[in-house]
MIDOSE-1310 file (N, C-alpha, C; in nm, 2 decimals, decimal comma, always signed):
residues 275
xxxx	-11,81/+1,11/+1,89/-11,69/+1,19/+1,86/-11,58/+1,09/+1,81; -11,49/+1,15/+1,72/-11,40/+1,04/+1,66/-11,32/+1,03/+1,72; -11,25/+0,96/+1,76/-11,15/+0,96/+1,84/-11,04/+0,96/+1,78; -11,01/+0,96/+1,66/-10,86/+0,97/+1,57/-10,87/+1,12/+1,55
xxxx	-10,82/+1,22/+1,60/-10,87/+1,34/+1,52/-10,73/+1,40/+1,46; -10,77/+1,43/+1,33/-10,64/+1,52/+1,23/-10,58/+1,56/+1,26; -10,47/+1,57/+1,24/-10,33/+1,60/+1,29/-10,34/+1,79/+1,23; -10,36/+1,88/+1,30/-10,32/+2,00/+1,23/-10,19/+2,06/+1,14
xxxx	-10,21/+2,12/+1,03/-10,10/+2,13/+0,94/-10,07/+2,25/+0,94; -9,92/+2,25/+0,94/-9,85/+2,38/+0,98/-9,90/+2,46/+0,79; -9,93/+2,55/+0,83/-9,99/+2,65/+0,75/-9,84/+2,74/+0,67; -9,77/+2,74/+0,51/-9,64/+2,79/+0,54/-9,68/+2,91/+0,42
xxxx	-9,77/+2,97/+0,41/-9,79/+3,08/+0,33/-9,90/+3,14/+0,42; -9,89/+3,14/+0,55/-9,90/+3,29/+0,68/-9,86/+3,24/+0,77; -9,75/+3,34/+0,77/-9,59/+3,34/+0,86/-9,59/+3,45/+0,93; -9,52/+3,45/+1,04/-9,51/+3,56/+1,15/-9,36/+3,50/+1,19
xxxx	-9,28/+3,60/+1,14/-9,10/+3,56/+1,23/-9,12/+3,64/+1,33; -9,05/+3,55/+1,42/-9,08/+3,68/+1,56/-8,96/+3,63/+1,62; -8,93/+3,76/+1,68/-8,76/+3,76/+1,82/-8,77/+3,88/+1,90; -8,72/+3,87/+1,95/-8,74/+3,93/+2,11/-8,60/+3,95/+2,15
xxxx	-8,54/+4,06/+2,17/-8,40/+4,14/+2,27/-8,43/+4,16/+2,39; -8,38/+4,09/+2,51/-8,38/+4,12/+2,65/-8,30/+4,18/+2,72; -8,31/+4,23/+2,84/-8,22/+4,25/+2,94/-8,21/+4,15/+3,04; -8,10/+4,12/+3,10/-8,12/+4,08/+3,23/-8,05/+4,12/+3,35
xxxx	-8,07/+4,14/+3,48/-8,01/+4,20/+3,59/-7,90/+4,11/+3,63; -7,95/+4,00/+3,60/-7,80/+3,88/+3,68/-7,71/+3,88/+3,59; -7,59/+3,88/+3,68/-7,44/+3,87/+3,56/-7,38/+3,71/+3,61; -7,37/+3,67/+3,50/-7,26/+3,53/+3,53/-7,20/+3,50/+3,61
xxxx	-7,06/+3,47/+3,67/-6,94/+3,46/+3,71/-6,86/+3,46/+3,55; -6,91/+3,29/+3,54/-6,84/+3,28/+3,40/-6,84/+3,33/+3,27; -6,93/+3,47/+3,26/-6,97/+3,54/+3,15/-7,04/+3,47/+3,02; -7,12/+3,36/+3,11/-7,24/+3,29/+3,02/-7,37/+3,37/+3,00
xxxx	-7,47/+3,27/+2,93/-7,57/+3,35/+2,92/-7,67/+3,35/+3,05; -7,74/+3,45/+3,14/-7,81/+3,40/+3,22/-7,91/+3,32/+3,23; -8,01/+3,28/+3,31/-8,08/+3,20/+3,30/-8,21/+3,28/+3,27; -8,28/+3,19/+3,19/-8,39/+3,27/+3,09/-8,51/+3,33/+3,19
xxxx	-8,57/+3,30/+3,31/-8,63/+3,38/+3,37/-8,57/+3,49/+3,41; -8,46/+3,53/+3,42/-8,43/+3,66/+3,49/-8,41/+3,74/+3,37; -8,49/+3,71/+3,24/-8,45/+3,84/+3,15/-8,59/+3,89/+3,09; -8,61/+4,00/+3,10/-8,72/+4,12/+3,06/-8,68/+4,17/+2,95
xxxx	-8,78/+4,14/+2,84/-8,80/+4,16/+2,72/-8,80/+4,36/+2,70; -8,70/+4,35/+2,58/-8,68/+4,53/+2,57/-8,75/+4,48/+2,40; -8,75/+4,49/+2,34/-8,78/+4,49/+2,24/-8,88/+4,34/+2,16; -8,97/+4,35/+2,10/-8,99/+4,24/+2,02/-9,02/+4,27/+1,84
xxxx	-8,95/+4,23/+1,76/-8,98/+4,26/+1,57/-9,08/+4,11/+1,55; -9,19/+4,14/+1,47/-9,24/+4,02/+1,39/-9,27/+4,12/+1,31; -9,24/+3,99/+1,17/-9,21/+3,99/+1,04/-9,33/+3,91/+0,98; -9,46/+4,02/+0,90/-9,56/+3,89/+0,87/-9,56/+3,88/+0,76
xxxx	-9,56/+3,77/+0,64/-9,55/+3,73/+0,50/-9,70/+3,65/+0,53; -9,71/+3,71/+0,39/-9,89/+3,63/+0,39/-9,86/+3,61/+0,22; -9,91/+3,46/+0,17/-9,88/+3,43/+0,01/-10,05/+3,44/+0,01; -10,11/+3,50/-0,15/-10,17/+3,52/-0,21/-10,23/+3,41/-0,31
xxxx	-10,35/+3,44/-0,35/-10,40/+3,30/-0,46/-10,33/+3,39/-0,55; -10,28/+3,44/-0,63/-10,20/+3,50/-0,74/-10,02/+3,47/-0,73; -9,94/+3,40/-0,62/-9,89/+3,37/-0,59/-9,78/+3,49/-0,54; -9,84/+3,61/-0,48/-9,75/+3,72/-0,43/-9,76/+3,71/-0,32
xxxx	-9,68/+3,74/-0,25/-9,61/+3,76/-0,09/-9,61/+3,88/-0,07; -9,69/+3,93/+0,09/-9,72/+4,06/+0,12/-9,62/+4,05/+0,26; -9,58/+4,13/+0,26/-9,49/+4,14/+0,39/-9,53/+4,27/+0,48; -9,50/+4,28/+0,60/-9,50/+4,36/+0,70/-9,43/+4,37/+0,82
xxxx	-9,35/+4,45/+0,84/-9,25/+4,46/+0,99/-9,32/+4,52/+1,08; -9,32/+4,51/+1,22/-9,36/+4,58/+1,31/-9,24/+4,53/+1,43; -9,24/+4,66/+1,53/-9,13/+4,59/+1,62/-9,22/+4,71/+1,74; -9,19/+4,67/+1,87/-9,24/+4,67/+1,96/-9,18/+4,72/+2,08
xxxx	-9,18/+4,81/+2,17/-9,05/+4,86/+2,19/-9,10/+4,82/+2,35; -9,13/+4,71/+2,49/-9,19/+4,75/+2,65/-9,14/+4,83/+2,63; -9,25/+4,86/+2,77/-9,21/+4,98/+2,83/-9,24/+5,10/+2,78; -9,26/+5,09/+2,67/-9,30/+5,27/+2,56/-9,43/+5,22/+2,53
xxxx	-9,44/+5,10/+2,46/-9,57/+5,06/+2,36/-9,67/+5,01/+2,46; -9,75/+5,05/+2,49/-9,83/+5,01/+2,56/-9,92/+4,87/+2,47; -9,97/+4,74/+2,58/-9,98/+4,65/+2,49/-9,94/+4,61/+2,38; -9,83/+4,56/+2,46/-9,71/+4,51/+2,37/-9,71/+4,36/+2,34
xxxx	-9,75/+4,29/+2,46/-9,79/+4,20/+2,46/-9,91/+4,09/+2,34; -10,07/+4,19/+2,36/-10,16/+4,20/+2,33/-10,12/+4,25/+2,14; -10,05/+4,30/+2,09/-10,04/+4,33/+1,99/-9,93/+4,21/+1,96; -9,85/+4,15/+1,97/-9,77/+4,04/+1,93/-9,90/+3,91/+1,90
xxxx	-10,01/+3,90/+2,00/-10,07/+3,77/+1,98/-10,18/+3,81/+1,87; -10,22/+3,96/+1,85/-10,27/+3,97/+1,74/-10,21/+3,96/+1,62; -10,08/+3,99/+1,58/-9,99/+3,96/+1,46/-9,93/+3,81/+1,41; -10,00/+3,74/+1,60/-9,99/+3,56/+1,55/-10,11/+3,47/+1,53
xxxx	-10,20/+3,58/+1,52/-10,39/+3,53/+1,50/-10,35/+3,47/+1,34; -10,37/+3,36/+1,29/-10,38/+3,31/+1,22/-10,30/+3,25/+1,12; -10,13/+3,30/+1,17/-10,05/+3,31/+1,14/-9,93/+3,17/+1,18; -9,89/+3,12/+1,11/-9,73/+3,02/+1,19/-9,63/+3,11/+1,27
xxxx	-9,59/+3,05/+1,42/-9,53/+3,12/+1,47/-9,38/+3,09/+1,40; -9,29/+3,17/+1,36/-9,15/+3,09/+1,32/-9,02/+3,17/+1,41; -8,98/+3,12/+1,49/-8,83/+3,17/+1,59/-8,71/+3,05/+1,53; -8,66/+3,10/+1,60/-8,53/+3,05/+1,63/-8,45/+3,09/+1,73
xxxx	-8,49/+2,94/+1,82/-8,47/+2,93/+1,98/-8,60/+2,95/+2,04; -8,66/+2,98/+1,96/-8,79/+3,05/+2,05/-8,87/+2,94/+2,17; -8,84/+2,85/+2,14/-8,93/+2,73/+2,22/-8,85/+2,71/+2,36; -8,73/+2,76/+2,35/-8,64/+2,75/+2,45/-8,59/+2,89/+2,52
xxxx	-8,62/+3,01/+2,45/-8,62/+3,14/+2,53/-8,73/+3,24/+2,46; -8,74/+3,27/+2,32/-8,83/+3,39/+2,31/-8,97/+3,37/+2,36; -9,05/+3,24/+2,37/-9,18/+3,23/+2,36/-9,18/+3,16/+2,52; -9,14/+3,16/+2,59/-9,10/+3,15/+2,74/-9,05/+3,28/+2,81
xxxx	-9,01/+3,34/+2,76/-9,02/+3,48/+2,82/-9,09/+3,57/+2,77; -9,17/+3,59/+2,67/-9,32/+3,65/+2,67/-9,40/+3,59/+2,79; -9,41/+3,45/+2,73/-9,54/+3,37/+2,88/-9,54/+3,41/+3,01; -9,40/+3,44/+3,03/-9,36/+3,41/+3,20/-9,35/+3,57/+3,19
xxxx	-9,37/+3,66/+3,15/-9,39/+3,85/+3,16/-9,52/+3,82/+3,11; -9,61/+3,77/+3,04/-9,75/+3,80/+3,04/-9,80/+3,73/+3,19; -9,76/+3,64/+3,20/-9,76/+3,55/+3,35/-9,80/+3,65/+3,48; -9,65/+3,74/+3,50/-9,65/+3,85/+3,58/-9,70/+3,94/+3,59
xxxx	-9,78/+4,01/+3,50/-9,86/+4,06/+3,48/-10,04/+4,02/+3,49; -10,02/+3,90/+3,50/-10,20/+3,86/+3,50/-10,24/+3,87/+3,37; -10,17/+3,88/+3,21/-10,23/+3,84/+3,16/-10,24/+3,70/+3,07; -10,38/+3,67/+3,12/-10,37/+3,52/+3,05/-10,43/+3,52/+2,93
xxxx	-10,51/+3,59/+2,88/-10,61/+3,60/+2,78/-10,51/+3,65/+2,68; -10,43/+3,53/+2,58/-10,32/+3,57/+2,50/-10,34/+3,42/+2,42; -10,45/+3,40/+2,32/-10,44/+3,29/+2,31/-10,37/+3,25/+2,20; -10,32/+3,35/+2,07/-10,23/+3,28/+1,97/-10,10/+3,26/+2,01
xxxx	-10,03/+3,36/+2,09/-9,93/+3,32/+2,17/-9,91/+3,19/+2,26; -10,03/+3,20/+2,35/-10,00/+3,06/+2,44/-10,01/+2,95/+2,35; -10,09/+2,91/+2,22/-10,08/+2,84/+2,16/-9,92/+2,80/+2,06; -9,88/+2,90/+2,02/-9,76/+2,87/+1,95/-9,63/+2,80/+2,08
xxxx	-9,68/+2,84/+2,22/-9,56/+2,82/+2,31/-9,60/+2,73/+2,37; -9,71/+2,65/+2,35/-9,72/+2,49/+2,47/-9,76/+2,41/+2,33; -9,82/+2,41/+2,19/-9,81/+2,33/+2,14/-9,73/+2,21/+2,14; -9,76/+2,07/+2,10/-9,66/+2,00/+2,09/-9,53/+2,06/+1,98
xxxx	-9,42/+1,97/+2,06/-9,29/+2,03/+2,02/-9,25/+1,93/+1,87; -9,32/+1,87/+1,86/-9,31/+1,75/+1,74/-9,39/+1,76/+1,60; -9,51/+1,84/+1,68/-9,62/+1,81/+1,61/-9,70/+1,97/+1,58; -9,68/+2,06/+1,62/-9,70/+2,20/+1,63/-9,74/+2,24/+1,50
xxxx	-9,85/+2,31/+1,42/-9,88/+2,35/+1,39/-9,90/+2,51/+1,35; -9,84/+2,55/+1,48/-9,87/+2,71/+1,51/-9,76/+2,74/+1,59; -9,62/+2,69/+1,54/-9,51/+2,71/+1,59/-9,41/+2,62/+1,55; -9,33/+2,68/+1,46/-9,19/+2,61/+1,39/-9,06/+2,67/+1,46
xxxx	-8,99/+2,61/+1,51/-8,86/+2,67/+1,56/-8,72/+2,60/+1,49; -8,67/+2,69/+1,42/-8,57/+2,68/+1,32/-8,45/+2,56/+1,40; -8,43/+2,61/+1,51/-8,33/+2,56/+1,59/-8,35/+2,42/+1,61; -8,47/+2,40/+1,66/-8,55/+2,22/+1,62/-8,50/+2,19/+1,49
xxxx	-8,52/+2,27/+1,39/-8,56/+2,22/+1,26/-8,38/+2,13/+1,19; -8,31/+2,29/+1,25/-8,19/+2,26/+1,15/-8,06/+2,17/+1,24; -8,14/+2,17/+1,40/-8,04/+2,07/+1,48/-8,08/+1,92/+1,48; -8,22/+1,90/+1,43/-8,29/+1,77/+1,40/-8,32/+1,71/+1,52
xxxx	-8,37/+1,83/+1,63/-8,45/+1,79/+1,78/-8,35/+1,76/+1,84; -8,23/+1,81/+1,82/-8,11/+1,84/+1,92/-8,00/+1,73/+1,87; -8,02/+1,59/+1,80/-7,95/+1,56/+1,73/-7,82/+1,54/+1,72; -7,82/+1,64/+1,67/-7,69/+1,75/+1,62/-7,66/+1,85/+1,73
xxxx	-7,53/+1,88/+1,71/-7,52/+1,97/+1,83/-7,57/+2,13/+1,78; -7,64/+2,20/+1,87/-7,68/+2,34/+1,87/-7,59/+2,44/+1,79; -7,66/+2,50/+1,67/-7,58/+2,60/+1,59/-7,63/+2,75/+1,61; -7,53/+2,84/+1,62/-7,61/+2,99/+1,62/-7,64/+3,02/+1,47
xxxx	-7,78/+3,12/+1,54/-7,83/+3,14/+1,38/-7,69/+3,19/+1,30; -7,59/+3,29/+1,35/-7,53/+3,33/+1,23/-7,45/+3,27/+1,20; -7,40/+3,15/+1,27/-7,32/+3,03/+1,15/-7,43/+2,98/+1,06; -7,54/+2,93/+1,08/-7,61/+2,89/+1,00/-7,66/+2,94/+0,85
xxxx	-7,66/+3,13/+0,90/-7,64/+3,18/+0,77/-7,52/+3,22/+0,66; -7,41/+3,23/+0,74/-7,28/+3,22/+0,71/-7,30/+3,12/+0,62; -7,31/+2,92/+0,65/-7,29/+2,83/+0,54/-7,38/+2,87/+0,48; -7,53/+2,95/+0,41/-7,59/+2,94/+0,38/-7,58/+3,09/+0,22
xxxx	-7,45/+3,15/+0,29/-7,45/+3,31/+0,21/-7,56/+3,39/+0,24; -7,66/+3,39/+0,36/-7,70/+3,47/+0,41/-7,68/+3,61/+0,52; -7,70/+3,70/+0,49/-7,63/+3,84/+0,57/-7,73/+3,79/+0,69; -7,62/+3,81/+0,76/-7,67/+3,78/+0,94/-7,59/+3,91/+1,01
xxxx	-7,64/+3,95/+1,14/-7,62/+4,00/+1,23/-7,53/+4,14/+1,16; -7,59/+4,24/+1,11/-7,53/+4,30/+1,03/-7,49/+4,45/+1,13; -7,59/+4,47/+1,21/-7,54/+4,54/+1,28/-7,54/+4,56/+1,39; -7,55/+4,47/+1,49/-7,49/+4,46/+1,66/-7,48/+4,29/+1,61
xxxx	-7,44/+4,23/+1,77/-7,43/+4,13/+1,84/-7,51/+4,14/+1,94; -7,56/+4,00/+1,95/-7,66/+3,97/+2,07/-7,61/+4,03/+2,22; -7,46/+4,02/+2,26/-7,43/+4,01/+2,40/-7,40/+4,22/+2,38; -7,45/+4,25/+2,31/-7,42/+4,41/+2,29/-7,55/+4,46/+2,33
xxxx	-7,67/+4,41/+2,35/-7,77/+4,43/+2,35/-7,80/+4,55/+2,54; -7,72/+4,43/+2,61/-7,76/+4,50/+2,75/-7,70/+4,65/+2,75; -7,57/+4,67/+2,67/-7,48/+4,82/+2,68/-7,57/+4,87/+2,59; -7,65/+4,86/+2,47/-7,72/+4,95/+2,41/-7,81/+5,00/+2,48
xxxx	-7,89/+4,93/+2,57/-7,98/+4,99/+2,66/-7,95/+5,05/+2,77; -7,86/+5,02/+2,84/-7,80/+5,13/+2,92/-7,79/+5,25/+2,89; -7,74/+5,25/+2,75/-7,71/+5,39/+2,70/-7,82/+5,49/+2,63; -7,96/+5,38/+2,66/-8,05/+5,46/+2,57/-8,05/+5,44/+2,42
xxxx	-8,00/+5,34/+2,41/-7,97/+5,32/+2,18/-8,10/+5,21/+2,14; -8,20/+5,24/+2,18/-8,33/+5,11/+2,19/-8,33/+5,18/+2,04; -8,29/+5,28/+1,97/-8,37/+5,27/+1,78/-8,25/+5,10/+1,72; -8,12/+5,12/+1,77/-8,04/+5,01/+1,75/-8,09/+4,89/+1,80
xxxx	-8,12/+4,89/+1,82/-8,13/+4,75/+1,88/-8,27/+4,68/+1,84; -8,39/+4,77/+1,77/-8,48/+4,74/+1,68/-8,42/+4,70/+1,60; -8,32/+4,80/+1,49/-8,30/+4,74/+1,45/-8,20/+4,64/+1,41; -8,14/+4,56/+1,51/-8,11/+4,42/+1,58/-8,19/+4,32/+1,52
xxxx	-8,30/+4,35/+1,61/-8,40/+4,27/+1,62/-8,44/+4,27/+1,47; -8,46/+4,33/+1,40/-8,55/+4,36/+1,28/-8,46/+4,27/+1,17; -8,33/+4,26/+1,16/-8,24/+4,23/+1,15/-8,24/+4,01/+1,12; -8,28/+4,00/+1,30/-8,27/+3,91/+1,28/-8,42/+3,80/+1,24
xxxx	-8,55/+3,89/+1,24/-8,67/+3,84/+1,20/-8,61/+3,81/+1,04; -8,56/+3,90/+0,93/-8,52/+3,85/+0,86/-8,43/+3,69/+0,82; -8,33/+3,71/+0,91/-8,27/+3,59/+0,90/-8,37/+3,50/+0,91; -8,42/+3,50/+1,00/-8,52/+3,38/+1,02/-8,61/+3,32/+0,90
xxxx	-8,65/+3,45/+0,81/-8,73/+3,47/+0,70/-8,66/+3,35/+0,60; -8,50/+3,36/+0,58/-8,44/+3,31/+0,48/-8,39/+3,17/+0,53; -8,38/+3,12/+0,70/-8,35/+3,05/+0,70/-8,50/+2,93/+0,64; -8,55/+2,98/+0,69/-8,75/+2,92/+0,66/-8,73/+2,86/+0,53
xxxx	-8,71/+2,98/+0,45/-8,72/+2,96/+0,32/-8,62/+2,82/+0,27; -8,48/+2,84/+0,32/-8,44/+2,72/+0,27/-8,48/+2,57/+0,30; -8,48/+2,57/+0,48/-8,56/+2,44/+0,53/-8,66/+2,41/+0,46; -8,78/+2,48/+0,45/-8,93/+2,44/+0,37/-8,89/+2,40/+0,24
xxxx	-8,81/+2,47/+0,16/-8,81/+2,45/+0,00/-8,72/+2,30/+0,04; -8,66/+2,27/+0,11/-8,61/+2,14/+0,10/-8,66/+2,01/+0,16; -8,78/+2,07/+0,23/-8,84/+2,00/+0,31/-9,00/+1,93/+0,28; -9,03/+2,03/+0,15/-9,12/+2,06/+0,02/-9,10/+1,98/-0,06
xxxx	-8,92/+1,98/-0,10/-8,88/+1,91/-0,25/-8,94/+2,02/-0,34; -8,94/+2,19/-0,27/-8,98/+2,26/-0,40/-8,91/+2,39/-0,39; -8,82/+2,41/-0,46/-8,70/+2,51/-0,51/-8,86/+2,66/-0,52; -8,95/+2,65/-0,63/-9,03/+2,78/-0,63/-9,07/+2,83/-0,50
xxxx	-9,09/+2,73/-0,37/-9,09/+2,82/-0,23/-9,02/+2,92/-0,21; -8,86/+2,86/-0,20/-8,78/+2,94/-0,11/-8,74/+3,07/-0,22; -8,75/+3,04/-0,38/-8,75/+3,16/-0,50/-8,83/+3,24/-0,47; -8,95/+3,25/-0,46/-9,05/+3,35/-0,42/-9,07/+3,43/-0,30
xxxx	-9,03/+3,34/-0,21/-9,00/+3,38/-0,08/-8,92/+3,51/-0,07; -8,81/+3,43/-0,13/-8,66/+3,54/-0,10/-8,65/+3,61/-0,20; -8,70/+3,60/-0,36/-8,70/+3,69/-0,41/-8,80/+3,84/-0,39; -8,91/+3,80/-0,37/-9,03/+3,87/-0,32/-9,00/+3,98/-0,25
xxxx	-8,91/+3,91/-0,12/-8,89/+3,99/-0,03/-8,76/+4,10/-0,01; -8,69/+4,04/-0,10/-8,58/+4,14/-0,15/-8,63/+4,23/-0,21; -8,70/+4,22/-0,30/-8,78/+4,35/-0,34/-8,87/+4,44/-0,28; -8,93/+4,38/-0,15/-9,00/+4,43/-0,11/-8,90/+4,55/+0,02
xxxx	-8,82/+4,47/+0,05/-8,67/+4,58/+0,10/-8,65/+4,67/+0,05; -8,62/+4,63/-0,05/-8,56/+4,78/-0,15/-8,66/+4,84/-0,17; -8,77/+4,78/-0,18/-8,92/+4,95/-0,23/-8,94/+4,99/-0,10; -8,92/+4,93/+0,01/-8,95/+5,00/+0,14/-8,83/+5,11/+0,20
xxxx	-8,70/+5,07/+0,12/-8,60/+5,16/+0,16/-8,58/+5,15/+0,26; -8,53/+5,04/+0,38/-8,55/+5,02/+0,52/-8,34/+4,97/+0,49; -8,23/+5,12/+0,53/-8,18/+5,12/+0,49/-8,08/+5,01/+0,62; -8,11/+4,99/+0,72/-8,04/+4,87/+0,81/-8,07/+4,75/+0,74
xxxx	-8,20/+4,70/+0,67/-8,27/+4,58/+0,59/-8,16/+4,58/+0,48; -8,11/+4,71/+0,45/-8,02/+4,66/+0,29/-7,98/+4,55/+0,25; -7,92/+4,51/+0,31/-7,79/+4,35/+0,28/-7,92/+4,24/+0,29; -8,04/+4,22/+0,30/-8,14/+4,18/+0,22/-8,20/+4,18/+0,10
xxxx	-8,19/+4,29/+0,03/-8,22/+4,33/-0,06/-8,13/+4,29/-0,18; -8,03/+4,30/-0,12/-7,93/+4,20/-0,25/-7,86/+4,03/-0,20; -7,91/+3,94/-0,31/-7,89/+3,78/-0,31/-7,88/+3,76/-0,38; -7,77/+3,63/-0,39/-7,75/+3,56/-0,51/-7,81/+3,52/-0,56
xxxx	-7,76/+3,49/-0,72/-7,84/+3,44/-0,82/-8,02/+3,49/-0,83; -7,99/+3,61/-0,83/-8,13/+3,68/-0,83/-8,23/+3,65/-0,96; -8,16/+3,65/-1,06/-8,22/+3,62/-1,18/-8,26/+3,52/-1,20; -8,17/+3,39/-1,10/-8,27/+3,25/-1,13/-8,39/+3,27/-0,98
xxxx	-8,36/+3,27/-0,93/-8,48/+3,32/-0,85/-8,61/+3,38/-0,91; -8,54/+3,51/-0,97/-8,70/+3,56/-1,02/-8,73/+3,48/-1,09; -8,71/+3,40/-1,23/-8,75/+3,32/-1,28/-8,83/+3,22/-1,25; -8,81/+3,14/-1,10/-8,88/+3,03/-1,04/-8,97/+3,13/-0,97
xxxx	-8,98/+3,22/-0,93/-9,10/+3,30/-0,86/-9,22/+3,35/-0,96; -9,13/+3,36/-1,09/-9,28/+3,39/-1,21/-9,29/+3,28/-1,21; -9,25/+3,13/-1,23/-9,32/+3,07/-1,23/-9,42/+2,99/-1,16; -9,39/+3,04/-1,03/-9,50/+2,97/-0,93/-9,60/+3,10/-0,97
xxxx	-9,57/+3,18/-1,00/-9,70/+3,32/-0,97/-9,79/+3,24/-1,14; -9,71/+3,17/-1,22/-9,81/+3,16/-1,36/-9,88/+3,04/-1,33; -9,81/+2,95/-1,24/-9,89/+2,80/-1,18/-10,00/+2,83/-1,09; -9,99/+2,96/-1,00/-10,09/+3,04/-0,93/-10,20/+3,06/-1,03
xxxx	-10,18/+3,13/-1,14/-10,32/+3,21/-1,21/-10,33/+3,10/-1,30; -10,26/+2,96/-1,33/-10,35/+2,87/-1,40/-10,45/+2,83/-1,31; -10,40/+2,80/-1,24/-10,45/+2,69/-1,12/-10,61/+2,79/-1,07; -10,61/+2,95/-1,10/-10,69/+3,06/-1,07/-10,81/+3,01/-1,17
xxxx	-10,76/+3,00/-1,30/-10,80/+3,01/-1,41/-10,92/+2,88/-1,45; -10,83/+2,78/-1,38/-10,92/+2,65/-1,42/-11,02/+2,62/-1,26; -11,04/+2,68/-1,19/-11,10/+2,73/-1,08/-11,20/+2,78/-1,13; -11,19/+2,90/-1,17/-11,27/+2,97/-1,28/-11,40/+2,87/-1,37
xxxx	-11,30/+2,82/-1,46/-11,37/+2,72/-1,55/-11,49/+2,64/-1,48; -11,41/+2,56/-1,41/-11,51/+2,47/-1,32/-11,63/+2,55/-1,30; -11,61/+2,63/-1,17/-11,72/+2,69/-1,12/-11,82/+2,76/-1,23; -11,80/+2,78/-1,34/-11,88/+2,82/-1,46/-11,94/+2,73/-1,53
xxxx	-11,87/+2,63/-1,53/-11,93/+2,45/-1,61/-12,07/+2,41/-1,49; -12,02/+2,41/-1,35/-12,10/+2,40/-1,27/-12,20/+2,46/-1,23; -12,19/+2,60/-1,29/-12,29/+2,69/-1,26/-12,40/+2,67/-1,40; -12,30/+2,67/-1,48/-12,45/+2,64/-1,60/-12,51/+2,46/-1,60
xxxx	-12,44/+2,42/-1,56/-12,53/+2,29/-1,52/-12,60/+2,27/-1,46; -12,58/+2,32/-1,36/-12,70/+2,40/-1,25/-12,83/+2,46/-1,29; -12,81/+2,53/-1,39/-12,90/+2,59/-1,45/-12,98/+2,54/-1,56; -12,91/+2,42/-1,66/-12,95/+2,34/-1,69/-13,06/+2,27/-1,65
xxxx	-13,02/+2,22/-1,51/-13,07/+2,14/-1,42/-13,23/+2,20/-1,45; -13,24/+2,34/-1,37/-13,35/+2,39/-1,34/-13,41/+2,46/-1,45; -13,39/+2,47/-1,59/-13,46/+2,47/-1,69/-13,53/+2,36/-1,72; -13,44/+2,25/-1,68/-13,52/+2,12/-1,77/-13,64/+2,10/-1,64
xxx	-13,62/+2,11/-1,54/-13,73/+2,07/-1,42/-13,84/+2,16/-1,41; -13,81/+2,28/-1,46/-13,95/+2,37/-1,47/-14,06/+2,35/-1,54; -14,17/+2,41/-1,52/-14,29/+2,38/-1,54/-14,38/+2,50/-1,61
């Protein structure tokens, strides 16, 4: 057996953003946030982008409601089967309180999940956490996602606040608070896009990405998603997104070629060998 074995490579064309809205029963004194085991997950959105050999991006929302959806759990680690896990914070609350409520429950048999949440934190493969990414492993001091999108001109938190989450549920407003959550799998979507395209040294990433998916907003008519659907400089965007889609179908094209050069030489082969 080798004993050097390959480092696994984060996979960035099948994506799963995922976040999770909790409750928790304990209140502060000091009206901080509680401590992450005392909060029960009310909702979870993952957001899956899968990029194509044609160079298109297929997207899909799903959000998750305990308590109503039965295997709730079980359906999140299916939407992370093959997929990069991407949060923000997640290594430090979302993917720690799925574990520790699948925990309590007895179930262990959750294996794309448990993998994105005990991977190494350095070296992870199957779990990117933005908050790592854009504090530079704490580094820097900790930023909320919506400052981050604020310097970035991305629509953040468009319709609740995180600390509004517990009075929506009191009151029974769980369609709000999806879409919260749905809200902020997006953000995550565009913060991705900028980190990787800079982290790539390739501008056509985060063009395709966020162009793609703006469009894909607006044909879905997902009318809380709106302020997605319109970004800056859209026109240079599309332009760098047809371009990666034409470097897709050359790159298709001379694939093609090959395997047809190879196939008749093959057959060459076994003309000239026959008898």
């Amino acid at each position: 057996m080798n004993r050097y074995q390959s480092r696994p490579v984060f996979d960035d064309r099948h994506l799963a953003f995922l976040d999770i809205e909790t409750i928790s029963g304990e209140k502060m004194e000091d009206g901080g946030f509680p401590p992450w085991p005392t909060h029960t997950p009310v909702v979870a959105s993952i957001l899956t982008a899968e990029y194509d050999a044609h160079g298109i991006w297929h997207f899909a929302i799903e959000s998750l409601r305990f308590g109503e959806d039965e295997g709730s759990l079980e359906r999140i680690d299916e939407l992370l089967r093959g997929r990069a896990c991407v949060t923000y914070n997640g290594r430090s609350f979302d993917l720690l309180v799925l574990m520790l409520t699948a925990q309590a429950t007895r179930n262990f048999c959750l294996p794309a999940l448990t993998a994105a949440a005990t991977e190494s934190r350095y070296a992870s493969a199957r779990h990117v956490d933005l908050a790592d990414k854009f504090s530079a492993y704490g580094a820097a001091r900790g930023a909320s996602l919506s400052s981050l999108c604020e310097a970035l001109g991305v629509a953040a938190k468009v319709s609740a606040h995180g600390d509004e989450v517990g009075q929506m549920y009191d009151e029974g407003r769980i369609d709000e608070i999806v879409q919260y959550c749905e809200g902020d799998v997006c953000n995550n979507l565009h913060m991705h896009a900028n980190y990787r395209a800079m982290e790539k040294g390739d501008p056509g990433y985060h063009a395709s990405l966020v162009w793609q998916f703006s469009r894909w907003v607006h044909d879905q008519e997902l009318e809380h998603l709106k302020p997605f659907a319109d970004v800056e400089m859209l026109e240079v965007l599309l332009r760098q997104s047809l371009i990666g889609q034409l470097d897709a179908a050359l790159h298709n094209a001379q694939l093609d070629a090959d395997l047809t050069a190879k196939r008749a030489l093959d057959a060459s082969f076994c003309e000239a060998t026959s008898y």
